[in-house]
C-alpha positions as CSV (number, residue, x, y, z in Angstrom):
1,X,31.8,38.7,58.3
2,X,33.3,40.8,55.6
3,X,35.9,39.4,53.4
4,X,39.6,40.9,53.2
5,X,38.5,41.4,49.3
6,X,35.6,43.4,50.2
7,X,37.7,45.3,53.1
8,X,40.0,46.3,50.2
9,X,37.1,47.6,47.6
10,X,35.7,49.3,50.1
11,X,38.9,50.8,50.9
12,X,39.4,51.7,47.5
13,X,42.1,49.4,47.0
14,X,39.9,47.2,44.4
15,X,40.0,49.8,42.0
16,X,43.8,50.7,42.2
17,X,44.1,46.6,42.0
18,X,42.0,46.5,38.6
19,X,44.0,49.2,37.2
20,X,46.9,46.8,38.0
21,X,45.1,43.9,36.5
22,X,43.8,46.2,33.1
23,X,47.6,47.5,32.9
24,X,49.4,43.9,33.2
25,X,46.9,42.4,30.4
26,X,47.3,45.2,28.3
27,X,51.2,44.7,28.0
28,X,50.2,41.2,27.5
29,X,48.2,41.6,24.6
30,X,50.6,43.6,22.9
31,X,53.3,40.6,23.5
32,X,50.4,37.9,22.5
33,X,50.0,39.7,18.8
34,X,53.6,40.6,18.0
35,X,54.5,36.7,18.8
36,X,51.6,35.0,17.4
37,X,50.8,37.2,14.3
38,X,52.8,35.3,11.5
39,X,51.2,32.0,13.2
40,X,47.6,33.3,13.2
41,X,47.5,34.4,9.5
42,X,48.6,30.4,8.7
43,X,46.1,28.8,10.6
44,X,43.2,31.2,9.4
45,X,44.2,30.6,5.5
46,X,44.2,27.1,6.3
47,X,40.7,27.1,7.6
48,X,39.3,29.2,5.5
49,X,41.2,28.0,2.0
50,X,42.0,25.0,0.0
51,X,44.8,26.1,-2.1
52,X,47.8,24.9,0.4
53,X,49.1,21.2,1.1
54,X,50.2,22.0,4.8
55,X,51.1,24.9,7.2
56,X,54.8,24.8,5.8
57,X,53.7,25.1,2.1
58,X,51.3,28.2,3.2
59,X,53.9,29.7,4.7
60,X,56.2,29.3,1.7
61,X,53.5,30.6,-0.3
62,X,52.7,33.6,1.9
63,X,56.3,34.7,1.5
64,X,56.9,34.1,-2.1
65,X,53.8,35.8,-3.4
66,X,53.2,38.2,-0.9
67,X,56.5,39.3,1.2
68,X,57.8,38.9,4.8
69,X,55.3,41.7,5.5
70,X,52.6,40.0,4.8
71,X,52.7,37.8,8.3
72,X,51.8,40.8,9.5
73,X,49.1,41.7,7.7
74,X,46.3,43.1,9.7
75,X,48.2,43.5,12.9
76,X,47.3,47.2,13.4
77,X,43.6,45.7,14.5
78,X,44.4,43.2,16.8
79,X,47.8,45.4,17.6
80,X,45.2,47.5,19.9
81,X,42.2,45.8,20.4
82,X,44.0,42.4,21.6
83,X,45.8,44.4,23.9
84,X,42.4,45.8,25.0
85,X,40.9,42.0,25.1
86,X,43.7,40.7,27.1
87,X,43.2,43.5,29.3
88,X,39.6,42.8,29.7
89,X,40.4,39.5,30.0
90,X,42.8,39.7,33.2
91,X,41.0,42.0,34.7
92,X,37.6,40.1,34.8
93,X,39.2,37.2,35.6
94,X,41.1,38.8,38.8
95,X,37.6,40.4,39.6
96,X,35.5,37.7,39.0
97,X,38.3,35.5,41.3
98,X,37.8,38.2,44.3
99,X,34.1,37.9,44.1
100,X,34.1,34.2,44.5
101,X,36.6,34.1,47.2
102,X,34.3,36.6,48.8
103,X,31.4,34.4,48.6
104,X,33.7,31.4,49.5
105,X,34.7,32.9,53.0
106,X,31.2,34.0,53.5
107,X,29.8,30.2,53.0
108,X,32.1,27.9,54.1
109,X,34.9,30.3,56.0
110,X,37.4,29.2,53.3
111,X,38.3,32.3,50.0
112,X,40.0,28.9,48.3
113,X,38.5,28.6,44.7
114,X,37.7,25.0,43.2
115,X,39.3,24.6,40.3
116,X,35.4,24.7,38.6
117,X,35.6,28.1,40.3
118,X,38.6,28.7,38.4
119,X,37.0,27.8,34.7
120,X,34.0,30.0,35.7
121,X,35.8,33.3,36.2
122,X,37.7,32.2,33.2
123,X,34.5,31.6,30.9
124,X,33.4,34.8,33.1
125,X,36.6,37.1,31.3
126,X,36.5,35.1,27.8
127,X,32.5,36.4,27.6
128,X,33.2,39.8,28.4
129,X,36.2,39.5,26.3
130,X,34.0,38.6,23.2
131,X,32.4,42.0,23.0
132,X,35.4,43.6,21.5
133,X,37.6,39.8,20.4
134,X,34.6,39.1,18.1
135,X,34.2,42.2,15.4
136,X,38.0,42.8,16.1
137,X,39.0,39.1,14.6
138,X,35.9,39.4,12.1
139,X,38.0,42.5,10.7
140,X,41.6,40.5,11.0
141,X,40.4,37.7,9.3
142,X,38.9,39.7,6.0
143,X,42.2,41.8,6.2
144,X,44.3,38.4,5.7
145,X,41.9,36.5,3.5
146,X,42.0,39.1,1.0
147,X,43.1,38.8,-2.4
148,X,46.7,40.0,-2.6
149,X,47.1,43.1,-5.2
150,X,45.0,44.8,-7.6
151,X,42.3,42.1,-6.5
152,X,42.3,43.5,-2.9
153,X,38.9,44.6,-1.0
154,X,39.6,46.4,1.8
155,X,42.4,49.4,2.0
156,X,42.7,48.7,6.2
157,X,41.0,48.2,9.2
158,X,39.3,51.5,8.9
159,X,37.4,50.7,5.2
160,X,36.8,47.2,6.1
161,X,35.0,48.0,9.5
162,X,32.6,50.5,6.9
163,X,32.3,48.2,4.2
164,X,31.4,45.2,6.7
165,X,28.6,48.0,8.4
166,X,27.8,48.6,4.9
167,X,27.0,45.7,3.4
168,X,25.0,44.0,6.5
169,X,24.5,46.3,8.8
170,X,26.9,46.3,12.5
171,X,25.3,43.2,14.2
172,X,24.6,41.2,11.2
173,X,27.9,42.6,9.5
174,X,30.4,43.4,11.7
175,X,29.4,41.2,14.7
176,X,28.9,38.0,12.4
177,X,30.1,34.8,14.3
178,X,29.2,36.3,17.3
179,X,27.2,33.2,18.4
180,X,29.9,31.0,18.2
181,X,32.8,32.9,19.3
182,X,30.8,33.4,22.7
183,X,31.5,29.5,22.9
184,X,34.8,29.7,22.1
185,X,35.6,32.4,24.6
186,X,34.2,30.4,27.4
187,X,35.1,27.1,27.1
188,X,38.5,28.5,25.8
189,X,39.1,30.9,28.4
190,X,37.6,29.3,31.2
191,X,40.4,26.3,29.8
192,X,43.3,28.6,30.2
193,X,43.0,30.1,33.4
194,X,42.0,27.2,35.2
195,X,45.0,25.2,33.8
196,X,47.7,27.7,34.1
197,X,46.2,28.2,38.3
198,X,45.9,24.7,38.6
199,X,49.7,24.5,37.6
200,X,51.0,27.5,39.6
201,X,49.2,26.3,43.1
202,X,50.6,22.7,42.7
203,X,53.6,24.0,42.4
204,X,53.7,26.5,45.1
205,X,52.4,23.6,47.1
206,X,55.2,21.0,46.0
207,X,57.9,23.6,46.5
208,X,56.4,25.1,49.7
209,X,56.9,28.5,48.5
210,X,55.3,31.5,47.5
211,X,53.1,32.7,44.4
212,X,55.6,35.2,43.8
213,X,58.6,33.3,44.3
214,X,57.9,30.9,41.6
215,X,60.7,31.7,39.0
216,X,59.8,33.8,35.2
217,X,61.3,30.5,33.4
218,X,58.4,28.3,35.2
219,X,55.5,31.0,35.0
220,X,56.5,31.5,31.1
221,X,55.9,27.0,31.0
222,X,53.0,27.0,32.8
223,X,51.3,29.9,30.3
224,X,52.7,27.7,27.6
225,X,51.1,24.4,28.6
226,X,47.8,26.5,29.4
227,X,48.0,28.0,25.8
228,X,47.7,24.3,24.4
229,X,45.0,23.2,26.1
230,X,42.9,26.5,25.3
231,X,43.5,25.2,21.6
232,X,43.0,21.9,22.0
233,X,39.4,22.6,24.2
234,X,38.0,25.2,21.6
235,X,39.3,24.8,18.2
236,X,36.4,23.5,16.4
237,X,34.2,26.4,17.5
238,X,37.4,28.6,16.3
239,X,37.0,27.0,12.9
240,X,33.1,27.4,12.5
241,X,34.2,31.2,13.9
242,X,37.0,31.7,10.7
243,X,35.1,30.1,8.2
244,X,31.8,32.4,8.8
245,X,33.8,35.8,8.8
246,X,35.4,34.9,5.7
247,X,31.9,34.3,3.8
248,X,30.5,35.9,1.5
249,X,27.3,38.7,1.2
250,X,24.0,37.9,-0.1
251,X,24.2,35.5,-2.9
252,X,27.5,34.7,-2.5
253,X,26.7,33.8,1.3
254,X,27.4,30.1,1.8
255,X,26.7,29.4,5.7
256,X,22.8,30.6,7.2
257,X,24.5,30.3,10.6
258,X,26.7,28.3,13.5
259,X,24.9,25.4,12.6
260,X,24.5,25.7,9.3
261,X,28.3,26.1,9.4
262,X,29.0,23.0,11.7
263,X,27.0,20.8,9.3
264,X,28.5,21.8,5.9
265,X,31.5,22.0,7.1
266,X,31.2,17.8,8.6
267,X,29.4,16.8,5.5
268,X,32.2,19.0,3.0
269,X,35.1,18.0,5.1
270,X,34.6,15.3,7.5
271,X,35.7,15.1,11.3
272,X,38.9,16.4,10.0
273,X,37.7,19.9,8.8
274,X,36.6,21.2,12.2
275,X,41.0,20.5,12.9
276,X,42.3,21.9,10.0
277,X,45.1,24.5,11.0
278,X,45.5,22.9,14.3
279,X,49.4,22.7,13.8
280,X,50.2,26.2,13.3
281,X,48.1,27.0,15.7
282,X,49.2,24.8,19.2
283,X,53.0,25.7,17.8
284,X,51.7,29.5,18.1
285,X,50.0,28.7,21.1
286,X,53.3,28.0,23.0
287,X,55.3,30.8,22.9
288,X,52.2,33.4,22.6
289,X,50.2,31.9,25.9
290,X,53.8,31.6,27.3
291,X,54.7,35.3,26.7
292,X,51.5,36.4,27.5
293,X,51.3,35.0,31.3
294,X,55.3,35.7,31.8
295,X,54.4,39.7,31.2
296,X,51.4,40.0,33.1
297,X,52.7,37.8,36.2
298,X,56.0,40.1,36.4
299,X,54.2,43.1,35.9
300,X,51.7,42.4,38.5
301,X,54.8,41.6,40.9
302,X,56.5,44.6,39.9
303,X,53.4,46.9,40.5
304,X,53.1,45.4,44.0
């Protein structure tokens, strides 16, 4: 017996639905950088630097040396390609949902997903995701670790992508930290979606109401609580992931790999250094995850 997912694709309503999905994500992306921009560039100097006391006294520091602007430094990158990533995202979670349910209904008569179901389809979209999230937060990262001025390396997005290709070569360059952010993306993702679900289904089920009916105000809480956990799951492999595309070339190269990384960084640092930046970043994570599910839910319930 055929599922009412399959039905649809063969219908060709799977398609028009994943252009629905790619569209929602897209938007928000775009709302994920613009809210979570100044935030990011905090909790990557932190990682990657010693030269501030706390997340407040980088932020000062930011500002007196190197302008308001400089929050957004780097934003053109992650300006286009998160949007693409949170596109990707959404729309291989949503597709790697329908597949499930299809297999679901075909096994046991029942499309319900487990909530493991749930963190699969989200490790499922933080993998694919990784292809383009990797190399475009590589190229963020060198953008706002820079020196500030005359000491600068890299003129934009454009020079630092050659120079990266340049100097190592694309997979070795550009693509360094790949390893680890591919564990980040799924425990992260897979985090996320099955928390912000989990939350939406219990309450459509307390409230004996609809998906859709469940007011912006609680959607935009739900994202927000998801957001935190995503953090709190993954951030030590977010560290080892900063702290890798900020080293150095040749000589000057200070980690051999992930668990080169994950060593130094425990015998350097301690416990502690794998959770450096954590602050900024769960107080980002609130309003960004939050803003992020708020625009793609209405969207998707304005598109039909």
């Amino acid at each position: 017996m055929e599922s009412e997912a399959f039905e649809d694709i063969q219908k060709g309503g799977g398609a028009l639905r994943t252009v629905k999905d790619l569209s929602a994500g897209a938007l928000g992306g775009i709302a994920q950088v613009l809210i979570g921009q100044p935030f990011d560039i905090v909790k990557v100097r932190l990682q990657t630097t010693t030269q501030y006391s706390n997340a407040l006294d980088c932020a000062k520091q930011i500002f007196k040396n190197e302008g308001p602007f400089a929050f957004y430094k780097g934003t053109l990158t992650p300006l286009i390609g998160i949007g693409a990533c949170v596109s990707i995202q959404f729309g291989a979670f949503h597709e790697a949902r329908r597949r499930l349910e299809e297999l679901n209904k075909k096994k046991y008569a029942d499309s319900s997903l487990s909530y493991g179901q749930y963190y699969l389809a989200g490790s499922f979209a933080g993998l694919t995701n990784s292809v383009l999230s990797g190399p475009i937060e590589h190229v963020r990262i060198r953008l706002q670790t820079q020196p500030h001025g005359a000491g600068r390396l890299y003129n934009g997005p454009v020079d630092c992508i050659r120079k990266l290709c340049g100097q190592d070569g694309v997979m070795r360059g550009l693509y360094r930290g790949q390893t680890v952010t591919y564990f980040r993306e799924a425990q992260a993702y897979g985090v996320w979606f099955m928390t912000f679900e989990w939350m939406m289904n219990q309450d459509a089920k307390r409230n004996n109401v609809k998906r859709e009916d469940i007011p912006s105000w609680k959607v935009a809480t739900y994202g927000g609580i998801a957001g935190e956990g995503l953090w709190l799951s993954s951030y030590p492999f977010d560290v080892i992931k900063s702290k890798m595309q900020c080293d150095g070339f040749g000589a000057e190269q200070k980690f051999a790999g992930m668990i080169d990384c994950f060593r130094k960084t425990l015998a350097v640092e301690g416990f502690g250094g794998l959770w450096k930046g954590i602050g900024p970043t769960l107080l980002r994570a609130m309003p960004v995850s939050a803003g992020t599910f708020a625009v793609v839910e209405l969207t998707m319930r304005a598109m039909g």
